[in-house]
C-alpha positions as CSV (number, residue, x, y, z in Angstrom):
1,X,-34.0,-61.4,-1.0
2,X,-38.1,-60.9,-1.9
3,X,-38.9,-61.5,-5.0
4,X,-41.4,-58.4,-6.6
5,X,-44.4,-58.2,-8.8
6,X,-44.5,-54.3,-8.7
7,X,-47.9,-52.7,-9.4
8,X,-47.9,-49.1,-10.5
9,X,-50.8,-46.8,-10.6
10,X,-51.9,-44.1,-13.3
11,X,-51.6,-40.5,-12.5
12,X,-50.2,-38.3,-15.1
13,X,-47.2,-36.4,-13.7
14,X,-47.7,-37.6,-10.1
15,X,-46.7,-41.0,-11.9
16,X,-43.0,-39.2,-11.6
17,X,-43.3,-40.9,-7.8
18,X,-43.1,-44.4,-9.2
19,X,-39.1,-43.6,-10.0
20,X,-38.6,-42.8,-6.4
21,X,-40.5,-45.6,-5.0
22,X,-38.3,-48.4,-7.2
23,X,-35.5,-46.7,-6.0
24,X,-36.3,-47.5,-3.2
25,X,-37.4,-50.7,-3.0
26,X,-33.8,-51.6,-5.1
27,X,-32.0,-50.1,-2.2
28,X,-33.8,-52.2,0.3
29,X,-32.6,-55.4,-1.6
30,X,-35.8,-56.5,-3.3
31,X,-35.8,-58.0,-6.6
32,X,-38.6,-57.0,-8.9
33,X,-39.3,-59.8,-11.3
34,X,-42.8,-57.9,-13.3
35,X,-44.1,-54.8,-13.5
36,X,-47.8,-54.3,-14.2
37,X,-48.6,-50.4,-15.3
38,X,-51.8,-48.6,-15.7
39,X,-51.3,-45.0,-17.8
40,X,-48.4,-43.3,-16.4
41,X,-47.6,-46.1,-14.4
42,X,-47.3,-48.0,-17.6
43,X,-44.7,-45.6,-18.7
44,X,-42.4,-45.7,-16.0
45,X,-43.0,-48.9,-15.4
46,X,-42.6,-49.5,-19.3
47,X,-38.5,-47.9,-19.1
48,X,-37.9,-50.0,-15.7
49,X,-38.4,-53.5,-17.9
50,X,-36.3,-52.5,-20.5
51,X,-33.8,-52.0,-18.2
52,X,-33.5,-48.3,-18.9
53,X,-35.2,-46.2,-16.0
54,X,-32.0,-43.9,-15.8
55,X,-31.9,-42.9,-19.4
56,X,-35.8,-42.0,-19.1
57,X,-35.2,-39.9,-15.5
58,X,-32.4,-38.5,-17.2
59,X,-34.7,-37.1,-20.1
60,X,-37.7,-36.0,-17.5
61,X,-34.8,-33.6,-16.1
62,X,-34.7,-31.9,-19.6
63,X,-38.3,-31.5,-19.7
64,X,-39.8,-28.1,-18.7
65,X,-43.0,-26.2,-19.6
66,X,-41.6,-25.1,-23.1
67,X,-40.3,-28.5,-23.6
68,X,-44.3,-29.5,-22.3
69,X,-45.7,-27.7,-24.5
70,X,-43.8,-28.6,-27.7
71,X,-44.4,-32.3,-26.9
72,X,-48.0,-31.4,-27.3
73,X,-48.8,-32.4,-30.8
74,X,-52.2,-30.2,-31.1
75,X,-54.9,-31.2,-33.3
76,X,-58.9,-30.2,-34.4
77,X,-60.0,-33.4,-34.2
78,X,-63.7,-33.4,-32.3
79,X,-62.6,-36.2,-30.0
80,X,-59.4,-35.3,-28.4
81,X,-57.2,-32.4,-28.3
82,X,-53.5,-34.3,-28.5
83,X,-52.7,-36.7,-31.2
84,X,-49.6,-38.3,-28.2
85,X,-47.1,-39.5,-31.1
86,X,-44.6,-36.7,-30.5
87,X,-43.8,-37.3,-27.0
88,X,-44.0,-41.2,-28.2
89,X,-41.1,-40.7,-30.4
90,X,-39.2,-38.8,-28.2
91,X,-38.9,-40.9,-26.1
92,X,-38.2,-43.9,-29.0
93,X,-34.7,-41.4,-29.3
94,X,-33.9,-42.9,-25.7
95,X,-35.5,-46.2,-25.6
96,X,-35.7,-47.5,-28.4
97,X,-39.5,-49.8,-29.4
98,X,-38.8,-53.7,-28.6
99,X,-40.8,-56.7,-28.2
100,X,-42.6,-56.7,-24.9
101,X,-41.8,-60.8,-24.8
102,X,-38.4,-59.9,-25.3
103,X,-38.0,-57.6,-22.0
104,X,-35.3,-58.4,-19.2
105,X,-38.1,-58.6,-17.0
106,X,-42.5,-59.6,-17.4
107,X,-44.1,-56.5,-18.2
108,X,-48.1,-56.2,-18.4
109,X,-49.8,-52.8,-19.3
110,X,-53.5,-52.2,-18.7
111,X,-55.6,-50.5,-21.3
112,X,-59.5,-50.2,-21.7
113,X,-61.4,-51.1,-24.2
114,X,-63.8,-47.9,-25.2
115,X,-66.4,-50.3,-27.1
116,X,-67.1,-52.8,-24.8
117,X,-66.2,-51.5,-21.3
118,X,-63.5,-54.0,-21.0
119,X,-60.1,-53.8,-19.8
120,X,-57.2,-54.9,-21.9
121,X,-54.1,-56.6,-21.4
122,X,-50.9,-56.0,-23.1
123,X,-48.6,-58.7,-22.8
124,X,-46.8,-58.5,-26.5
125,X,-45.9,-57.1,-29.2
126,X,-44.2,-53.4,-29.2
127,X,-43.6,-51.8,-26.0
128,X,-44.7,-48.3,-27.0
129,X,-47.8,-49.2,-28.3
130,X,-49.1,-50.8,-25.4
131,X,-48.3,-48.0,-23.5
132,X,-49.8,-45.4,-26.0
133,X,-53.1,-47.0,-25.3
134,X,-52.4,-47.3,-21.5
135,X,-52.0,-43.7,-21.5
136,X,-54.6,-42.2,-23.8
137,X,-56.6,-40.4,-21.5
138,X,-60.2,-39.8,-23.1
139,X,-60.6,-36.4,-24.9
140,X,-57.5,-35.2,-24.5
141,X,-55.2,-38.1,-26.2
142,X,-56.1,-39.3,-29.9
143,X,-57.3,-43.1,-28.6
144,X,-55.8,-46.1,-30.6
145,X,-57.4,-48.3,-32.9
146,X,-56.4,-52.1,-32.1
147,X,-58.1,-55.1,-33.6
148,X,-61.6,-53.7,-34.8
149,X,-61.6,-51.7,-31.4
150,X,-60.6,-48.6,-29.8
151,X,-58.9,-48.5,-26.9
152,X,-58.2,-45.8,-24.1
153,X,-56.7,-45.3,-20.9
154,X,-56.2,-47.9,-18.2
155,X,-57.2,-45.7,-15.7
156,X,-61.4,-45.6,-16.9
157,X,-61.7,-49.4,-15.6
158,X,-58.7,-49.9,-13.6
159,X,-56.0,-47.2,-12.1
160,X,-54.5,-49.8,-10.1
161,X,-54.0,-52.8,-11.7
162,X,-54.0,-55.5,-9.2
163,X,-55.9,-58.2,-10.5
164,X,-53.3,-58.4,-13.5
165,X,-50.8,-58.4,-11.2
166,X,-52.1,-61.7,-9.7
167,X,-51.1,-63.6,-12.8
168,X,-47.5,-62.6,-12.7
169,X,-44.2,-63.8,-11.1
170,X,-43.3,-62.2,-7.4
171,X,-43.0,-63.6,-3.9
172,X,-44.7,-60.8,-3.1
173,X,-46.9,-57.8,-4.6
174,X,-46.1,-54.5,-4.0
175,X,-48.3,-51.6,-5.4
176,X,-47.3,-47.8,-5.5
177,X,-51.1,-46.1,-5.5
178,X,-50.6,-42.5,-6.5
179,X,-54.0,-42.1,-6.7
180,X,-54.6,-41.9,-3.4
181,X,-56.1,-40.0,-0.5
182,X,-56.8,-36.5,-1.2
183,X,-54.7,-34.0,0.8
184,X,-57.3,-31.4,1.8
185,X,-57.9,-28.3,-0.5
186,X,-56.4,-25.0,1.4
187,X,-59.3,-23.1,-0.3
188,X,-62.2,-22.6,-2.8
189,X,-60.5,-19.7,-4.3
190,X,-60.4,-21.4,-7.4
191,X,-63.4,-22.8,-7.7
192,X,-64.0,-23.3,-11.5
193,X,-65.5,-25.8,-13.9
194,X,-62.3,-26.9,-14.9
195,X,-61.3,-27.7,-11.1
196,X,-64.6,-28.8,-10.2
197,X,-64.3,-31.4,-12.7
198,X,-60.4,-31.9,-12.3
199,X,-61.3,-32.7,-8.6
200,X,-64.3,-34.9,-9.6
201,X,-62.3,-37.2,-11.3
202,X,-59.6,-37.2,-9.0
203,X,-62.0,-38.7,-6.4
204,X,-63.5,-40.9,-8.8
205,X,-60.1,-42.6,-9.4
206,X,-59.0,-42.9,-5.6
207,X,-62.6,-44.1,-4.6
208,X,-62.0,-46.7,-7.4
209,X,-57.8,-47.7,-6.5
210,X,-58.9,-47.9,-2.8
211,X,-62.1,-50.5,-3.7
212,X,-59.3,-52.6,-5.3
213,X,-56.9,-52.4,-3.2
214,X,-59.4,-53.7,-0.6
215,X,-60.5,-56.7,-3.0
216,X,-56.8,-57.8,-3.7
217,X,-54.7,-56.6,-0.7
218,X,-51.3,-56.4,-2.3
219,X,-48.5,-57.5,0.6
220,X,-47.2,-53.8,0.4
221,X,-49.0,-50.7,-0.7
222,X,-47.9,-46.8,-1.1
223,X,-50.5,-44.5,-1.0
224,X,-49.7,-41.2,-2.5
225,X,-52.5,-38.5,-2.4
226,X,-54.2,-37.8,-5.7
227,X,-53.8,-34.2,-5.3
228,X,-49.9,-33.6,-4.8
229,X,-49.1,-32.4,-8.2
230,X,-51.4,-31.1,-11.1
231,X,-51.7,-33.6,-14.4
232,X,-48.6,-31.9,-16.3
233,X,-46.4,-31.2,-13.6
234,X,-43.8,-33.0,-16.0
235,X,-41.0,-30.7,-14.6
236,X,-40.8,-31.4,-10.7
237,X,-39.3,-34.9,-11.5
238,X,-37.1,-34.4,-8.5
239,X,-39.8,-33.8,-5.5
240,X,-41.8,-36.0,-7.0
241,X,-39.2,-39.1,-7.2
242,X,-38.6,-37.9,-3.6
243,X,-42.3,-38.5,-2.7
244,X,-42.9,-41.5,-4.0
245,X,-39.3,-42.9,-2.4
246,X,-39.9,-41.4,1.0
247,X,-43.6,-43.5,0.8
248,X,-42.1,-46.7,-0.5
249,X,-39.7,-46.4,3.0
250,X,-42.5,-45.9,5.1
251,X,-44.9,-49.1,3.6
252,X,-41.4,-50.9,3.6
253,X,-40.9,-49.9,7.4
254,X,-44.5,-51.0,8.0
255,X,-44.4,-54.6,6.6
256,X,-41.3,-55.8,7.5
257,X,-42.1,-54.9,11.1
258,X,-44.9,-57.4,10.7
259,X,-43.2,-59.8,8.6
């Protein structure tokens, strides 16, 4: 049996893929031992170390777009349009907060340091804090204050967290990118601001995953396109899941063919 560290990117909603793609890997007859998580991936990855990925799927299938927007905890403020402790303690009703030392498995969730330009490692203390900060994507989630600094999402410095992942136990490393190539645009028919800067970033964070995945050349890596679902697609937990298993096959197919 291989022994995992599990690497899993950020990507709002397409992040959904990541519960596919452990599937996955379980049913093969790999054994993670860590999880490292950027943003979304810190979340899902998050629920898989405290041993209670089902229970969060489970939930997902209740959310829709009303459900979406009532999670939404709106706010004034001039730097972001979200305060994020609603959906926080939601999800507190299904998992409850614990220790991060005190997980079945290692667990590691990347944040960024808005001050300095530094990323930031969360390898204690509660579970949901680290991953509010992992996840608190710049102007639209309220950051979080942490030791004289403010911290935002992992994905600014690093959407997939490799280098972290170096540090932690696992024969091998296996990442699931689901910020990957972009799938080609049908058409320009919606050419907005909104898009044009939607699509700006996009690229920015695939250019960014696929310059680190060069550097540190995890054993196995599942690259999802970027583009497959928009931000708060929240509700297509099921294709999604089937995405990101049906691309943890295919990398699995790859390297053991090699191996």
């Amino acid at each position: 049996m291989k022994e995992v560290c599990l690497v899993l990117s950020s990507g709002a909603a397409r992040g959904l893929a990541h519960i596919g793609a452990i599937g996955e890997l379980e049913r093969r007859g790999y054994r993670i031992r860590s999880v490292v998580g950027c943003s979304m991936g810190a979340l899902v990855g998050g629920m898989y170390a405290a041993g209670r990925l089902k229970e969060f799927e489970e939930w997902m299938h209740t959310v829709n777009r009303r459900k979406i927007f009532s999670l939404l905890d709106l706010t004034l403020s001039a730097s972001h349009l979200v305060k994020g402790e609603r959906v926080i303690e939601s999800l507190k009703e299904i998992v409850p907060d614990e220790p991060i030392e005190s997980l079945p498995l290692a667990y590691r969730a990347v944040a960024t340091d808005w001050e300095n330009g530094r990323e930031v490692v969360f390898s204690e203390g509660s579970l949901y804090r680290a991953i509010r900060a992992s996840i608190s994507i710049p102007g639209i989630f309220s950051p979080v204050p942490t030791g004289g600094t403010i911290l935002v999402d992992g994905a600014v410095l690093d959407p997939l967290p490799l280098k972290t992942a170096l540090t932690m136990p696992g024969e091998i490393i296996v990442a699931v990118n689901v910020t990957g190539t972009l799938l080609p645009e049908e058409s320009d028919a919606g050419l907005n601001y909104l898009t044009m800067m939607r699509r700006t970033l996009l690229m920015m964070q695939q250019q960014t995953a696929a310059l680190t995945a060069q550097l540190y050349r995890p054993d196995v890596l599942v690259d999802i396109p970027t583009n497959i679902a928009g931000a708060f697609e929240f509700d297509r937990v099921d294709d999604l899941s089937a995405i990101g298993r049906e691309g943890m096959r295919r990398a699995l197919d790859e390297y053991e063919k090699k191996a």
